[in-house]
N, C-alpha and C positions, 0 to 999 in steps of 0.2 A: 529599420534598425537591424532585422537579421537577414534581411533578402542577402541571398549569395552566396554566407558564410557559413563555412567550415564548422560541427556541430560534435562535438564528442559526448556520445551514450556511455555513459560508466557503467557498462556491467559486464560481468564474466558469465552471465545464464542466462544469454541469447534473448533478451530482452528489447534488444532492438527492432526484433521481428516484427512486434507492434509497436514501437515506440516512433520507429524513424518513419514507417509510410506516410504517420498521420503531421509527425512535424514539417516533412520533407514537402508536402502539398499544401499544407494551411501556412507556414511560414518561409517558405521557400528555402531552406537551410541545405546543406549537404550534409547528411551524417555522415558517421563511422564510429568503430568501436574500436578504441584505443587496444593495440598489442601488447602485451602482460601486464595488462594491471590485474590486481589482486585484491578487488574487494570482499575477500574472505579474512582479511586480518583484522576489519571491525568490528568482528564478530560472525559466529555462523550460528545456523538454523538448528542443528545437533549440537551447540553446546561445548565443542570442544574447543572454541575462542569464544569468549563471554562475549555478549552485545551489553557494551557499559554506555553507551552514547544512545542519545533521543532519537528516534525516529528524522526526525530536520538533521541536528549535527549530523548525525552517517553519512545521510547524503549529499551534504554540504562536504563532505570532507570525500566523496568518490569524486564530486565533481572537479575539486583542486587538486587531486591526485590525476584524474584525467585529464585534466589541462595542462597538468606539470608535466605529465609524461608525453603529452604529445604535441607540446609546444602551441596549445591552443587557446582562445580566451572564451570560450563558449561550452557549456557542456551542460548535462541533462542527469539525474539522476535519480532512481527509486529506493524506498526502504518500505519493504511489508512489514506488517505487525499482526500476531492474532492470537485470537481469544474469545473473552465472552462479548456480546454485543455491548457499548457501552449506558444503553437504555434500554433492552431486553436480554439482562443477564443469563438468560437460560439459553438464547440462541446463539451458538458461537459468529465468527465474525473476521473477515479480512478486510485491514484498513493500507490503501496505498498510498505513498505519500511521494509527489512528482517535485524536485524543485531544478528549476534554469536559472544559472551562474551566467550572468554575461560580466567577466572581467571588466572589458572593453568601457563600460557605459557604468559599470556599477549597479548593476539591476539584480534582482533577487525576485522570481516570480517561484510562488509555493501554489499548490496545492491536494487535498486530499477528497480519496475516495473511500467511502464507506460502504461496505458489500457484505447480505449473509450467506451471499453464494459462495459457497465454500466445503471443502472436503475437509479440513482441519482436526484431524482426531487421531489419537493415539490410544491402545489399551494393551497390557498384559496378555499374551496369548501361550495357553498352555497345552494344545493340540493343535492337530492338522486341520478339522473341523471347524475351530477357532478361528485359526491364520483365514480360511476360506472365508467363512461369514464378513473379517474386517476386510479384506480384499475387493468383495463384492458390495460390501457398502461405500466404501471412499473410491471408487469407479476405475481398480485396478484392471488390466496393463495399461489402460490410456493416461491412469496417474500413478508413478513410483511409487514404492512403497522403502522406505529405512526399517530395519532390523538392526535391535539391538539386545545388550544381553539384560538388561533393564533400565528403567524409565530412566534414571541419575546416573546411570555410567555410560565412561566413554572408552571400557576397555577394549568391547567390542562391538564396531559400528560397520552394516553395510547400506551405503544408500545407493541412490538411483534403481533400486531394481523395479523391472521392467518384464521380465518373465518369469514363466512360475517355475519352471525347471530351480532358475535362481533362488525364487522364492523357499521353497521346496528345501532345497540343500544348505542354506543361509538355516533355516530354522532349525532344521536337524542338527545343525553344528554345534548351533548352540542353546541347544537343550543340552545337549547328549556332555559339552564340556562346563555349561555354566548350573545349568536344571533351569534355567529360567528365559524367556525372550518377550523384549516389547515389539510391538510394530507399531508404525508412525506414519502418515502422510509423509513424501519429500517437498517439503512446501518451495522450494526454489524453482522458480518461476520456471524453468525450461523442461520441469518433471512433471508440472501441473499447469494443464490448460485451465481451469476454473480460474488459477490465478491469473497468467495471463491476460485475460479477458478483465478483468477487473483493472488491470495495469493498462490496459487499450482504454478505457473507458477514463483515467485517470488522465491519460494523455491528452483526449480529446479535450478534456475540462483546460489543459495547461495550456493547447492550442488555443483555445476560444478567447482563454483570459489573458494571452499574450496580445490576441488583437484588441483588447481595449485599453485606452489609455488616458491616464491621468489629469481631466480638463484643465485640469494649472499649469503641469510640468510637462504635459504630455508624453509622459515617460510610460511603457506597456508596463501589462500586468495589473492594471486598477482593479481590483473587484470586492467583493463582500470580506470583512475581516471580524463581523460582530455581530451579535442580534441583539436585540432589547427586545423585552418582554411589556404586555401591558395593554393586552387586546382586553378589550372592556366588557363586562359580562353581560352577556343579554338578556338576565335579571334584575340584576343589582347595579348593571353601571361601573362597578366597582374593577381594579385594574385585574389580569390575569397573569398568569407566568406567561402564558401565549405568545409567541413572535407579534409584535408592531409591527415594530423598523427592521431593516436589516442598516446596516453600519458600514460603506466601505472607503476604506484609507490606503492613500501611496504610501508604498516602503520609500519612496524617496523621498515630496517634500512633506508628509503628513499632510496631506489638502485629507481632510475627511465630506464625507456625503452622506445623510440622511434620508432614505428611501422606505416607505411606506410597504410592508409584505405581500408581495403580489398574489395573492390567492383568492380577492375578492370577498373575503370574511371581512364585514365590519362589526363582527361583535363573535362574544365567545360559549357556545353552551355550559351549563350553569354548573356542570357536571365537573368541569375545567375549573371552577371558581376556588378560591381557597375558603372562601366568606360563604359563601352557600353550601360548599359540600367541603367542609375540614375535615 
């Protein structure tokens, strides 16, 4: 279904870089990245275009922008998200989220990666001392660093920097005019390799799940879309929150599959129980 064709990467922060090697060899496609598009009007990473749309809609909506613009029916696109881990609050967290638009067929292949590999921090920095310690922790020059003149405004923003010269003279500025400056991670993909990687790894997931396909309709992209819980205590017998099944369904004709959790656990320490340890 995609041998041959023509494959638009919707992004403006060189995303392609890992995105196309891996679809270009597992799906045989020919990428390229569409000539000005502007996937900063859905929102940016500093705040000064609000991100009002889901994680899915953005990138649903790069990829019809990149199709439109380049008269194409195929297109790939990403939205990072981050913050606190969604099941270890205390650890932060980058989630990627890959989905392929094939016009042509009507197909819609999602999915996401979850990573706590990640630089993601931002804090108040009120000396040169300061700037240095955040610099050296979120693994600056290899990752950007944004200055701003604090955390909620966007009077004064400089991103991408990259050396400390920059660094350096950016802070002074805006001390000396505001008394105040944040530093931030640039979390757009082409300033931080951390993320990157997490988006290669994302990709790989969208290649693998593109080659399976839907025993009914044989339409790509079949794979897990649920879990059920209900692994059984190896106490009491009784059900657990625990993955059973996993749950997977076509976005085309809902054929659904019921598959047993592959990890070889057939019962759950007690520890896990609601009934034994509330």
């Amino acid at each position: 279904m995609f041998e041959g064709r023509p494959l638009a990467i919707a992004t403006m922060h060189k995303k392609e870089s890992v995105i196309a090697p891996i679809l270009e060899t597992v799906l045989g496609v020919h990428c390229f990245t569409p000539y000005g598009l502007d996937t900063n009007t859905l929102g940016t990473f500093t705040g000064e275009i609000p991100r009002t749309l889901t994680p899915l809609e953005a990138a649903r909506q790069k990829c019809h922008a990149a199709m439109e613009l380049s008269n194409c029916d195929l297109a790939v696109a990403s939205e990072g998200s981050f913050g606190a881990h969604p099941n270890i609050p205390f650890l932060p967290a980058n989630e990627e989220l890959l989905v392929l638009v094939d016009k042509k067929n009507d197909v819609e292949i999602v999915v996401r990666e979850l990573s706590i590999t990640t630089n993601f921090n931002g804090e108040e920095v009120r000396t040169m001392a300061d700037l240095y310690a955040f610099a050296k922790r979120v693994n600056f020059p290899e990752h950007a660093i944004v200055l701003r003149d604090s955390r909620e405004s966007n009077r004064a923003i400089h991103k991408g920097i990259t050396r400390y010269t920059e660094l350096e003279n950016f802070f002074t500025a805006l001390l000396k005019k505001y008394g105040t400056a944040y530093a931030e991670t640039d979390m757009r993909a082409m300033y931080n390799p951390t993320r990157m990687q997490v988006i290669q790894a994302a990709a790989n997931k969208l290649a693998s799940k593109a080659l399976v396909c839907c025993p009914a309709c044989d339409t790509p992209g079949f794979g897990v879309t649920a879990t059920e819980g209900g692994l059984p205590c190896s106490y009491c017998s009784l059900p657990t929150k625990s993955v059973l099944h996993h749950v997977s369904t076509c976005t085309k004709c809902n054929y659904t599959s019921t598959k047993k959790y592959p990890t070889g656990k057939t019962t759950e320490d007690p520890q896990y129980c609601d009934y034994c340890n509330p």
